[in-house]
N, C-alpha and C positions, 0 to 999 in steps of 0.2 A: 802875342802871336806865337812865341816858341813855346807856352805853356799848351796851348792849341795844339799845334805841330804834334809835342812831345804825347800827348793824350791821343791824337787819332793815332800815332805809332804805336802807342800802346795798343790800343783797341783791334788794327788790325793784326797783329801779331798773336792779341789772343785768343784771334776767331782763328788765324791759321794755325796755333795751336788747337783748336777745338776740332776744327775741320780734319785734322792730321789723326787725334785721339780718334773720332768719329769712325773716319776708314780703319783705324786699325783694330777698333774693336770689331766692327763688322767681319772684315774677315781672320777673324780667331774667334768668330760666333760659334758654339757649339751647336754642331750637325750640319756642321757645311765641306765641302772640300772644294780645292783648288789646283783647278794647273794649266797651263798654258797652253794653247799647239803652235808644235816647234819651226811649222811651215808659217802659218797664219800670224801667229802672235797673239789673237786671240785668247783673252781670258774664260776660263770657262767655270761658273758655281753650280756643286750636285747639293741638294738639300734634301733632308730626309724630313718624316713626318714631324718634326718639333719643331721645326721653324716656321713661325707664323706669318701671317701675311704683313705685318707692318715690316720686320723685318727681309720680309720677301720683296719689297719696295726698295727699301736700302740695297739689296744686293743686287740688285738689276740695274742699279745706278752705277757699281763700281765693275760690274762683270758685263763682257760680249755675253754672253747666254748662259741661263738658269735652268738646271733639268731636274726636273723632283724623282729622289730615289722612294722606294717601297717603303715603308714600316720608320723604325727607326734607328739610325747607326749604333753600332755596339761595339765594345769588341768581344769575341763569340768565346766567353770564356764558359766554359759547362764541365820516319817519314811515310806518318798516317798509323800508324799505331799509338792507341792511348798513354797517357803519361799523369800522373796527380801530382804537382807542385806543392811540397810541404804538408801534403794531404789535404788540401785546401779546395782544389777543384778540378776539375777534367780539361784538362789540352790536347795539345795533337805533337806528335815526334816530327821534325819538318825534315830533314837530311841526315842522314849518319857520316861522318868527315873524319881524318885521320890526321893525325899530324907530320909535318912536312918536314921537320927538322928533327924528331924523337921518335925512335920506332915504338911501334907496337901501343903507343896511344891513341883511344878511340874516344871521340865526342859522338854532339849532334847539337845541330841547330835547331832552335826554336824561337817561337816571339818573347820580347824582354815583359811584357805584362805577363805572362804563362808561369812566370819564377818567382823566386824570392828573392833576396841581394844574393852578393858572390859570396861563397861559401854554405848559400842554403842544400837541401836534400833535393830529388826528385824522385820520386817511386812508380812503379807500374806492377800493378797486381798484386800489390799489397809489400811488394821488395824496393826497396831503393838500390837504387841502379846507378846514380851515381849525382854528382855538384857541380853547382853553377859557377863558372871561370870566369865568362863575361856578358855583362849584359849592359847594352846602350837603350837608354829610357828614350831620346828623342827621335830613335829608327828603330824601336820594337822590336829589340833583334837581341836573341840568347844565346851563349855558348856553353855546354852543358858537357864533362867530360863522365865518360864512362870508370865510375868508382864503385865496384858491390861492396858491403861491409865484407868482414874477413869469414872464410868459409864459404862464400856463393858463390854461383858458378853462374853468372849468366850466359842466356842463351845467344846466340849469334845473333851481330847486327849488320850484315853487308850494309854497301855502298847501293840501296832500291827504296824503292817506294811501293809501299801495301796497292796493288788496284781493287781490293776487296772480293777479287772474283779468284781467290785460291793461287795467282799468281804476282809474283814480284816485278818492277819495270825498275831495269838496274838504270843507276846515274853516272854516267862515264865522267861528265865537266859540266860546267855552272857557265852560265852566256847570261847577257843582260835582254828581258821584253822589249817587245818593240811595240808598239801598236798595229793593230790589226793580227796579230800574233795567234793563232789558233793552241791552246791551254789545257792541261789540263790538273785539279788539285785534288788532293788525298785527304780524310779525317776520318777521326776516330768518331762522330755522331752520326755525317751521312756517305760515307765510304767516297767513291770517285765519281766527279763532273766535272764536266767540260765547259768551254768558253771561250770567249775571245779577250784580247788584251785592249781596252778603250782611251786609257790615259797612260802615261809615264810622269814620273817627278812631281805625285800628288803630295799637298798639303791635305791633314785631314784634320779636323778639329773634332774631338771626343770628348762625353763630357767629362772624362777624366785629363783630359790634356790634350796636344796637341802632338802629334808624329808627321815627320818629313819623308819627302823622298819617296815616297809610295805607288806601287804599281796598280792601277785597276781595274778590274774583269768584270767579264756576266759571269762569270761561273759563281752559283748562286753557294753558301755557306749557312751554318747554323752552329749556335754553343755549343760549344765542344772542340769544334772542327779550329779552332784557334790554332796558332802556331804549325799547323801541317802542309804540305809542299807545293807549290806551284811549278808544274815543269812542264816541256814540250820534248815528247819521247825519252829520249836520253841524256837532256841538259835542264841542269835543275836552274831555277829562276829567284823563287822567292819562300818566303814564309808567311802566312795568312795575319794580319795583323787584326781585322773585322770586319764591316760590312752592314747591309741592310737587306730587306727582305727574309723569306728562309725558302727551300729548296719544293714548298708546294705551289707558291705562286708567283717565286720566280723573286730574284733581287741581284745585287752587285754586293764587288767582294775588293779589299784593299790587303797588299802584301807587299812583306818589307824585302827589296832587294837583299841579296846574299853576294854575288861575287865581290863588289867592295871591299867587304872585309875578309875574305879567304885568306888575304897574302898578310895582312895587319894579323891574322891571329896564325899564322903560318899552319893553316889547315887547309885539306884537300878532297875531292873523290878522289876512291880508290876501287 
């Protein structure tokens, strides 16, 4: 009888091992996101065009409601002025920030995929302009200090964001999205769109890995437009991590929060 016992204990333990594996692969499926609403509790999965219907099954089992995104999630490698990471590929400048403890030093933020590790180059128009100080892989988020080699002069980087219409939209302070939050973002492939803020504290599953903490918009995106700003007027929000869709028939857009770490890296608008 205890040989019995000891076996159905086994057995059940390692379907609840199975069952536990089960959900967690599901949601760390690539091309899915997650996140909650903070009223309801509701869970809520956006899937893009790679996820198939068996797995479309499975996720309606573990989520309140499944909403299919455009095309397929990316992250859109190709504030709002171009940047070439290690001369490797085209991003987007997300904020220009100053430091709060050391005068007269200039960064800028952008997304941690957009770079290379800490101490790589970043160039724009054929100059390097300065190296990457920090960059967090699991919130997509870069900090890039303003270094020219010796002899350059670069050209001024206020505290704005490109609106691509011949004018700058200065960033006074950094506030955190809310949903329902009227948006709007900067890039160097499709200049400025607008949008609403749909999610906060998205999981987003890439299929290069996985990024936390994530804001969501309609403001639609495309390669290139990576790493560049999401802000409302005067207070900047975030930096473009990816997305799905592109900007002819319309998609969503995911971006890594910024105030967070302002005070961690003691940098500021100015």
């Amino acid at each position: 009888m205890r040989r019995v016992v000891a076996v159905l204990v086994m057995v059940v333990s390692l379907l609840a091992v199975l069952a536990a594996a089960r959900a967690q692969s599901v949601e760390t499926l690539p091309g899915t996101a997650w996140w909650t609403d903070p009223v309801t509790g509701e869970r809520t999965v956006a899937v893009d065009a790679s996820v198939g219907e068996r797995d479309l099954r499975r996720l309606a089992a573990r989520a309140g409601t499944v909403v299919r995104e455009p095309g397929v999630r990316r992250r859109s490698i190709a504030g709002g002025d171009a940047i070439v990471p290690g001369g490797r590929y085209r991003c987007t400048v997300g904020f220009n920030v100053r430091s709060t403890t050391t005068p007269y030093r200039y960064y800028f933020l952008t997304s941690g995929h957009c770079v290379g590790p800490v101490g790589s180059t970043v160039s724009s128009g054929g100059t390097v302009i300065g190296t990457v100080e920090r960059r967090l892989d699991p919130r997509d988020l870069a900090l890039v200090r303003y270094v020219p080699p010796a002899g350059v002069v670069l050209p001024p980087h206020p505290s704005a964001v490109n609106r691509y219409n011949g004018t700058l939209q200065p960033i006074t302070a950094f506030g955190t999205a809310s949903v329902g939050q009227a948006v709007q973002r900067s890039g160097s492939t499709t200049g400025l769109r607008g949008g609403t803020v749909t999610a906060v504290n998205v999981t987003v599953n890439y299929a290069e890995g996985t990024v936390y903490g994530l804001t969501r918009t309609t403001a639609c995106a495309e390669p290139g437009d990576s790493g560049g700003p999401l802000f409302a007027t005067t207070t900047g929000l975030g930096t473009l991590s990816g997305g799905s869709g592109n900007c002819t028939a319309g998609g969503v857009s995911y971006f890594a929060p910024v105030l967070p770490y302002l005070s961690l890296w003691s940098v500021g608008a100015y």
